[in-house]
C-alpha positions in Angstrom: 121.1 91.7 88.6 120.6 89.0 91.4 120.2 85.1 90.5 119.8 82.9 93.2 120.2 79.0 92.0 118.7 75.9 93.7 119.7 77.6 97.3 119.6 75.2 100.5 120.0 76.0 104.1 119.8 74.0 107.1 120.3 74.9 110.8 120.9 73.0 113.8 121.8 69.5 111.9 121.8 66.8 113.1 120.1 68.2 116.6 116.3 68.0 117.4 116.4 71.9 116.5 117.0 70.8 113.0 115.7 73.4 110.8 115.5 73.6 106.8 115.4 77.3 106.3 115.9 77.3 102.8 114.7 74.7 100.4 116.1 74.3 96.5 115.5 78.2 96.2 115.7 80.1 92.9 114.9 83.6 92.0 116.1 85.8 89.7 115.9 90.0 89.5 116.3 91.8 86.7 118.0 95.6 87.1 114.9 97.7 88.5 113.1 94.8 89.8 111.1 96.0 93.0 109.7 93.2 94.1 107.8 92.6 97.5 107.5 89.3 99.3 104.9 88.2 101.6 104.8 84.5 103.3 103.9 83.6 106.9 106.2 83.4 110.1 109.2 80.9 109.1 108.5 80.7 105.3 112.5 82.1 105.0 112.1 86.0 104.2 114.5 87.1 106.7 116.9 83.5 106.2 117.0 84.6 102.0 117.8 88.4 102.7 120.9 86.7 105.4 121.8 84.5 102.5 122.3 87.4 100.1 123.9 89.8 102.8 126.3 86.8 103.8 125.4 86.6 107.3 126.3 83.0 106.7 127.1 80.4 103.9 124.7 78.5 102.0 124.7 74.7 101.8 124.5 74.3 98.4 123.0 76.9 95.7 124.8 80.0 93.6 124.3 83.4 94.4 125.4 85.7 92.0 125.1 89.7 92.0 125.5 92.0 88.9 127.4 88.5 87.0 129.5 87.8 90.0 129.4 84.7 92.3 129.0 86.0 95.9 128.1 82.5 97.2 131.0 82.6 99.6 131.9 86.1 99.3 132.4 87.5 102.5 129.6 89.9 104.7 131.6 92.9 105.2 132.2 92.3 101.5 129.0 92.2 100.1 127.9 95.6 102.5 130.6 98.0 99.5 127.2 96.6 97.2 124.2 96.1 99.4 122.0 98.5 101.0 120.0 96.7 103.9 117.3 97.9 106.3 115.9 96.0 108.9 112.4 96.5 111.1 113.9 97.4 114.3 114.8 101.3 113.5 118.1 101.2 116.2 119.7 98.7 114.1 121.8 99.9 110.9 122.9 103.8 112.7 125.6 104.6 115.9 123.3 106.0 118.2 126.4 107.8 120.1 127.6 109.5 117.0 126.3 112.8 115.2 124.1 112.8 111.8 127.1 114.0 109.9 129.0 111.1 111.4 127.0 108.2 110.9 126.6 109.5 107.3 130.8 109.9 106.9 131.3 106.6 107.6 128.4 105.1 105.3 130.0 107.1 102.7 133.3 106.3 103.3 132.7 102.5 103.4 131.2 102.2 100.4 133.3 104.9 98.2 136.8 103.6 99.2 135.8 100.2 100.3 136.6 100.2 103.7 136.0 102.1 107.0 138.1 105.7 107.6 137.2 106.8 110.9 140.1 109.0 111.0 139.7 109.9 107.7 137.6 113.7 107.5 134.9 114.6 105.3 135.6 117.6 103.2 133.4 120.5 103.0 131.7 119.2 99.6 130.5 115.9 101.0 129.0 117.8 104.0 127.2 119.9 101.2 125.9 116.6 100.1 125.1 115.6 103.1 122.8 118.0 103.9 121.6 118.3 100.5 120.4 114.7 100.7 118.8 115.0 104.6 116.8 117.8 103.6 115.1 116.0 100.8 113.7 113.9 103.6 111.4 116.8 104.6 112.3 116.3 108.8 115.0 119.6 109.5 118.1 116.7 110.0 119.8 118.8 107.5 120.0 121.2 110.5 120.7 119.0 113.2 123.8 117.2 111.8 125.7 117.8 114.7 122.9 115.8 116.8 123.5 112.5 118.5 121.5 109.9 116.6 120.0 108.4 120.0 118.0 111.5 120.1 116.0 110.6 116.6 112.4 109.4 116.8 112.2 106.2 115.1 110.8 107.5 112.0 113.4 109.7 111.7 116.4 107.2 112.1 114.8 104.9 109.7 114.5 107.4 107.4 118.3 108.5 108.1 119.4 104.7 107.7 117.5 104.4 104.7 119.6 107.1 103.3 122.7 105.9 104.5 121.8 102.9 102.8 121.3 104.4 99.1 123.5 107.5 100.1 126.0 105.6 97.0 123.1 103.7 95.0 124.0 100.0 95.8 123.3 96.8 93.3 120.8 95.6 95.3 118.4 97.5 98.5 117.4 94.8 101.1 114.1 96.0 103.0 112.9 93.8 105.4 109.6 94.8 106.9 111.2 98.4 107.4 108.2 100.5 108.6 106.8 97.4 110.7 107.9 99.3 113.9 106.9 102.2 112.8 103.4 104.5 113.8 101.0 104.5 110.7 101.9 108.0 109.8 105.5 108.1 110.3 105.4 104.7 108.4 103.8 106.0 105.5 106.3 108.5 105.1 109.2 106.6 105.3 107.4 104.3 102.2 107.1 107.5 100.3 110.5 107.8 100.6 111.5 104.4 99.5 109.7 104.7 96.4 110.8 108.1 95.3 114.5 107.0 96.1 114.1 103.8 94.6 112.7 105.2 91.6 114.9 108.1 91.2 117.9 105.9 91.4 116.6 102.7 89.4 117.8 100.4 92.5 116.8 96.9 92.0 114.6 96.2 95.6 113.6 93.4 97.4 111.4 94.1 100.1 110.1 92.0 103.0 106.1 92.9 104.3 103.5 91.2 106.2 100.8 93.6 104.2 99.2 92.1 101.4 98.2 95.3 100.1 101.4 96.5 100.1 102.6 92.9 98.3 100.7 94.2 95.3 100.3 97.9 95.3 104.3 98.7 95.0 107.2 97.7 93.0 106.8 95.9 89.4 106.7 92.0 91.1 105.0 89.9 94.0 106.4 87.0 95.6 104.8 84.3 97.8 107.3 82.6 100.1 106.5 79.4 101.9 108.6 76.6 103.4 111.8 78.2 102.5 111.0 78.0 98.8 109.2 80.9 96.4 105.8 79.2 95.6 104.2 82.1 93.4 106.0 84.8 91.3 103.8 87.3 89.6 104.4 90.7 87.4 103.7 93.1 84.7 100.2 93.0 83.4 99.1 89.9 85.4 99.7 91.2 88.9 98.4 95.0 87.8 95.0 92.8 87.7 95.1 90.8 91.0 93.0 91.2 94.1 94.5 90.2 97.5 91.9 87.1 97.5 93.6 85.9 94.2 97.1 86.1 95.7 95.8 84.6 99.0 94.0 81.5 96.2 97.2 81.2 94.3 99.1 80.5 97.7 96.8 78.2 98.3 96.9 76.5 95.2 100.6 76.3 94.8 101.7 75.8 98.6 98.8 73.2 98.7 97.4 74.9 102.1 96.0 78.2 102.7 98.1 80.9 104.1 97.7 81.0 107.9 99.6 83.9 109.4 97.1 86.3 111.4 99.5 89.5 111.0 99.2 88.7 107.4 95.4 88.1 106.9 94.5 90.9 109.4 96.0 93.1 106.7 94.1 92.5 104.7 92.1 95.8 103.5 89.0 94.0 103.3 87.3 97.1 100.7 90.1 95.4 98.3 89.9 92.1 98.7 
């Protein structure tokens, strides 16, 4: 489903902010794939999901999507296939604009390609749209004529996370999106994830600084470091791992231990 080849990104050249982001990069996702990535602060996590989403061009390197080349495809291209959360829960909704409204227009983008603000929502696909908020257990499906700006966190990253798969993209980007969140409302909000993840086969990639987490969802486990992926691991391997193995192979394969304190404090230390 997503095949990254030999991917390269540099920022600043030339300047003594010089930056190599992303270094001879490859990856490749199978349809399904949930895979989690863990890597410290500046490793490239959030430069690889801006690659994909087209936030800006590659240097060099192929990115290809369902057998398409998307390398210099552009952003508001991509969005008709890519669903894409990010941790701050104000980012990806209109805060000004209703439930119902904010829903319309992810709909509309991604079913006719482009954006119809004019363009009304008939009475089915407000049947759908509260049929979809009220599998997210909060009462939204009876507030769809609320301003979004009134939503707790939780609940407008639960709300974007449906706008996001509200037409099942190729490919979900999650990049740390319960990070923000309180423990509960975070937990919920995973739930979520999975069962809409699941239900709808998406193929996931998903951005956390819980090594836990890196192991205990999703089918595949990847190790980020540099700007490169350093350890890949799945199926019946990675069902066996502790969180001190993945912390060893980092070490063993980076050629330095993993050094991130959001990571490492994390660390459940009853599973380690």
């Amino acid at each position: 489903m997503l095949r990254l080849k030999n991917i390269y990104k540099t920022f600043n050249k030339g300047s003594i902010n010089e930056k190599q982001a992303l270094s001879g990069l490859d990856l490749d996702l199978k349809r399904g794939d949930f895979a989690t990535i863990v890597g410290s602060n500046g490793a490239g996590k959030s430069t690889l999901f801006n690659a994909i989403a087209g936030s800006f061009y590659v240097d060099r390197g192929l990115i290809e999507l369902d057998g398409e080349d998307i390398t210099f495809m552009r952003e508001h291209e991509r969005a008709k296939m890519l669903g894409y959360l990010f941790q701050d829960p104000m980012k990806g909704t209109a805060p000004h604009m209703t439930i119902e409204e904010n829903l319309a227009i992810a709909y509309l983008r991604v079913s006719t390609g482009k954006y119809q603000i004019f363009t009304r929502v008939s009475k089915k696909d407000k049947e759908m749209f509260k049929e979809h908020l009220s599998l997210l257990n909060m009462g939204l499906e009876d507030r769809m004529n609320h301003p979004v700006g009134l939503l707790s966190g939780g609940q407008r990253q639960a709300l974007t996370l449906l706008m996001a798969t509200l037409v099942t993209p190729k490919l979900l980007l999650l990049d740390e999106h319960t990070a923000a969140l309180d423990p509960a409302t975070a937990a919920k909000v995973l739930e979520l994830t999975k069962s809409i993840v699941k239900e709808r086969n998406i193929t996931c990639l998903m951005v956390t600084h819980n090594m836990n987490q890196a192991l205990e969802l999703g089918n595949r486990t990847l190790m980020m470091d540099c700007g490169r992926i350093v350890f890949d691991v799945f199926r019946e391997e990675r069902s066996h791992m502790k969180v001190s193995d993945l912390l060893e192979k980092f070490s063993l394969n980076a050629g330095k231990n993993l050094d991130d304190d959001r990571v490492l404090l994390s660390v459940d230390q009853k599973k380690n």
